[in-house]
C-alpha positions, -999 to +999 in steps of 0.1 A: +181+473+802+190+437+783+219+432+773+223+423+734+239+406+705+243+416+670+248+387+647+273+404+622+295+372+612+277+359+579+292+363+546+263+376+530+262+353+498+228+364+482+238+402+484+269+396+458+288+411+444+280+437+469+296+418+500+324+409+479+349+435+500+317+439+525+306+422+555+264+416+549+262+442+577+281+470+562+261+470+529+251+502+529+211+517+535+212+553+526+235+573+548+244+546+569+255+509+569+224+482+577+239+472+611+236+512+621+202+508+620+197+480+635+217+498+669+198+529+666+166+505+670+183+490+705+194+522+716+161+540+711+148+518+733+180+519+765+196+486+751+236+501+754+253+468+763+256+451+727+284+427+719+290+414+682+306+384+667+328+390+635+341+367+610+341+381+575+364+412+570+363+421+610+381+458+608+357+471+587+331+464+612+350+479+644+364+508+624+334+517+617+314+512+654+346+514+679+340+516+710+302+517+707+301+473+706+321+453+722+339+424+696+339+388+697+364+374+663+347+339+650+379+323+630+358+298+622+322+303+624+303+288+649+268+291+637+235+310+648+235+296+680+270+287+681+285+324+682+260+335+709+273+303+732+309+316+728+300+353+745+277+335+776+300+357+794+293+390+781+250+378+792+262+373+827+225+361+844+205+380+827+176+373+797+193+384+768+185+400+726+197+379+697+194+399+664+207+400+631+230+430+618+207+430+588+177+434+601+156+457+593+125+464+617+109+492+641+101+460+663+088+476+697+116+457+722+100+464+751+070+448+743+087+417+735+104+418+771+072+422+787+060+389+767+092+371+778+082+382+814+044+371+807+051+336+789+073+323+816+094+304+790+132+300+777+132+311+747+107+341+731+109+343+691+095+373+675+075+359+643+058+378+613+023+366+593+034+361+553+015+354+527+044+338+510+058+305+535+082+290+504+104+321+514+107+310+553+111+291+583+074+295+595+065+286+637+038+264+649+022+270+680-008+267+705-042+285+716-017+302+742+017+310+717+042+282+732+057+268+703+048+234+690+069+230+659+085+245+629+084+240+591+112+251+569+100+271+538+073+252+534+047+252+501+018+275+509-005+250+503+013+227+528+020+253+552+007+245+586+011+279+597+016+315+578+041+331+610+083+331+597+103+335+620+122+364+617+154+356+640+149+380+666+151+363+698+148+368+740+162+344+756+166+334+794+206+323+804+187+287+808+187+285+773+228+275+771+217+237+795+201+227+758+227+232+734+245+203+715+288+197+729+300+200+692+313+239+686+292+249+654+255+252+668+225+265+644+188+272+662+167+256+641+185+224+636+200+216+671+187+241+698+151+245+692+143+206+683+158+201+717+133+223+733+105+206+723+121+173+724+126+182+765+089+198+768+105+233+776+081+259+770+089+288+745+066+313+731+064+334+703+059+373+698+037+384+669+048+409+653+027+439+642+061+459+631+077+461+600+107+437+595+130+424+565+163+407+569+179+421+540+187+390+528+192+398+494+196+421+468+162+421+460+152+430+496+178+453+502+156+474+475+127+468+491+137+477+527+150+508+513+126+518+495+095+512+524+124+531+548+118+559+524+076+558+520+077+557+558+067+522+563+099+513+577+105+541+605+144+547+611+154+571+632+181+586+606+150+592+580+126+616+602+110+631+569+105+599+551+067+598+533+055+585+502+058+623+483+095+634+503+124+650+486+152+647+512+184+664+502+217+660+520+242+691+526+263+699+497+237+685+473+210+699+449+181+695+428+183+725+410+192+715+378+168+690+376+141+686+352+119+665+369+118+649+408+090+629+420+090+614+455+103+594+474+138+606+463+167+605+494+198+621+486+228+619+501+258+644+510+275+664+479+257+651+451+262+667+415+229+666+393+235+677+356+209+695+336+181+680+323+182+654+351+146+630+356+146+619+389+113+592+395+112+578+426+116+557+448+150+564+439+180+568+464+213+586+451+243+579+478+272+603+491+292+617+460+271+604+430+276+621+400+241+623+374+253+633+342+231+657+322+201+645+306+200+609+322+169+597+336+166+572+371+137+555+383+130+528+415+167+527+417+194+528+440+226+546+432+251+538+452+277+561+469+303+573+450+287+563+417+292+582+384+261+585+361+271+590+325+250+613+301+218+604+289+217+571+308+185+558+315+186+536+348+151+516+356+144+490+386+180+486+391+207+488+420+240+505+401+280+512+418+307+523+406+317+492+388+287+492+368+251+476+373+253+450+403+213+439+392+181+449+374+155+440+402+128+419+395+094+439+400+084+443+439+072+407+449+036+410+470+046+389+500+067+417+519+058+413+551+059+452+560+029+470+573 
């Protein structure tokens, strides 16, 4: 199969305070960091040649992966497009993956080979319809899907097309003859104008899938939360549903007055008495609920400790206290 690439270099500046001592691909997504899912995705479907670039606290990425990714250090970064030049080695001659560490998706990857094979062009870039295009970079194209242009975040009522572009990418090795000389490279602002500037041909791959980049703290909550209704399907979450209770080892519900699904819970959790568990609600590794408290469309982060009586409502929590009370669900997610 492909070989791919893992963007994992970004600093992650929307998801503070979280990725204060985190890379934006460590933050974690119920028993796992993000960027685990995102390599159980490629390995599900035979994609075991992945290389990664790192920038922002490196070690905590390769001690987490080892040996599983190969490592490419960034000490300064070289943008989107930038950091994929500096491994063209690693690609040797073949079509290559691009994908962010954050991603979130159940994208079918070898559907969007066999559109790369079918288009015939450079470059194929998975896009998603939104009903929302102020939130992102949104792709033009013709009768036959070869891109014709791009608008960035543009007003709905302006919007030329409703398809983001969700920074998943197939490209062919001739992709490297259109890049700028300068070091720091970005696809959108240097590589892909020169495509169409050169009447290359590049296509895009709709999306049916579920996909969200995790971009923020807000969509961190919503990714989670559609991983646990089964919207999202992740291979670590096999009994996800709208109604599940999933309950790690070492951890009970017992005490509990009330659970509602979807409630995931993680490994050796202590639940007090009393305890109102409303879902969708996730409770990470070694959180401690005081008696009587009460938790609803939260996220508790691993490690957390609950104090009695504390009522917790639309809201992501660690241990140093409430990182932010979520805004209600927006309407525009673009999951199935």
């Amino acid at each position: 199969m492909l070989p791919a690439m893992v963007l994992a270099a970004g600093l992650g500046t929307r998801l503070r305070p979280l990725t204060f001592e985190l890379p934006k691909p460590m933050v974690p997504l119920l028993d796992r960091p993000a960027m685990a899912h995102t390599l159980d995705l490629l390995h599900r479907h035979g994609i075991d040649r992945i290389v990664a670039n790192l920038h922002y606290f490196p070690d905590t990425i390769r001690d987490y992966f080892g040996d599983e990714l190969t490592y490419e250090y960034e000490e300064e970064l070289l943008g989107t497009a930038g950091g994929v030049r500096n491994v063209r080695a690693f690609f040797g001659d073949e079509a290559f993956l691009v994908i962010s560490g954050d991603a979130l998706t159940d994208l079918d990857v070898s559907a969007l080979v066999a559109r790369h094979k079918q288009s015939g062009g450079v470059a194929t870039l998975c896009v998603k319809q939104v009903t929302d295009t102020s939130e992102y970079g949104v792709v033009l194209h013709d009768a036959d899907g070869r891109i014709t242009g791009f608008q960035e975040k543009p007003d709905p009522d302006e919007a030329l097309s409703d398809l983001a572009n969700c920074g998943i990418y197939l490209f062919s090795p001739e992709i490297f003859d259109y890049f700028p000389d300068e070091p720091f490279v970005d696809w959108a602002h240097d590589v892909f104008p020169r495509l169409l500037e050169n009447d290359v041909p590049f296509h895009i791959h709709r999306m049916e899938e579920y996909w969200n980049d995790v971009g923020s703290l807000d969509e961190l909550r919503n990714g989670t939360f559609d991983a646990l209704s089964g919207q999202l399907h992740l291979e670590a979450l096999p009994g996800a549903g709208p109604d599940a209770i999933m309950v790690g080892e070492g951890s009970s519900l017992d005490a509990a007055e009330l659970v509602e699904g979807p409630v995931w819970v993680g490994t050796n959790v202590t639940i007090g008495a009393g305890v109102r568990l409303q879902g969708p609600l996730v409770l990470g590794d070694n959180v401690v609920v005081g008696e009587g408290a009460a938790i609803k469309r939260s996220i508790v982060l691993p490690g957390t400790q609950i104090a009695p009586k504390t009522i917790l409502i639309e809201a992501i929590t660690g241990q140093t206290g409430i990182v932010e009370a979520l805004r209600p669900r927006a309407s525009s997610r673009v999951g199935v």
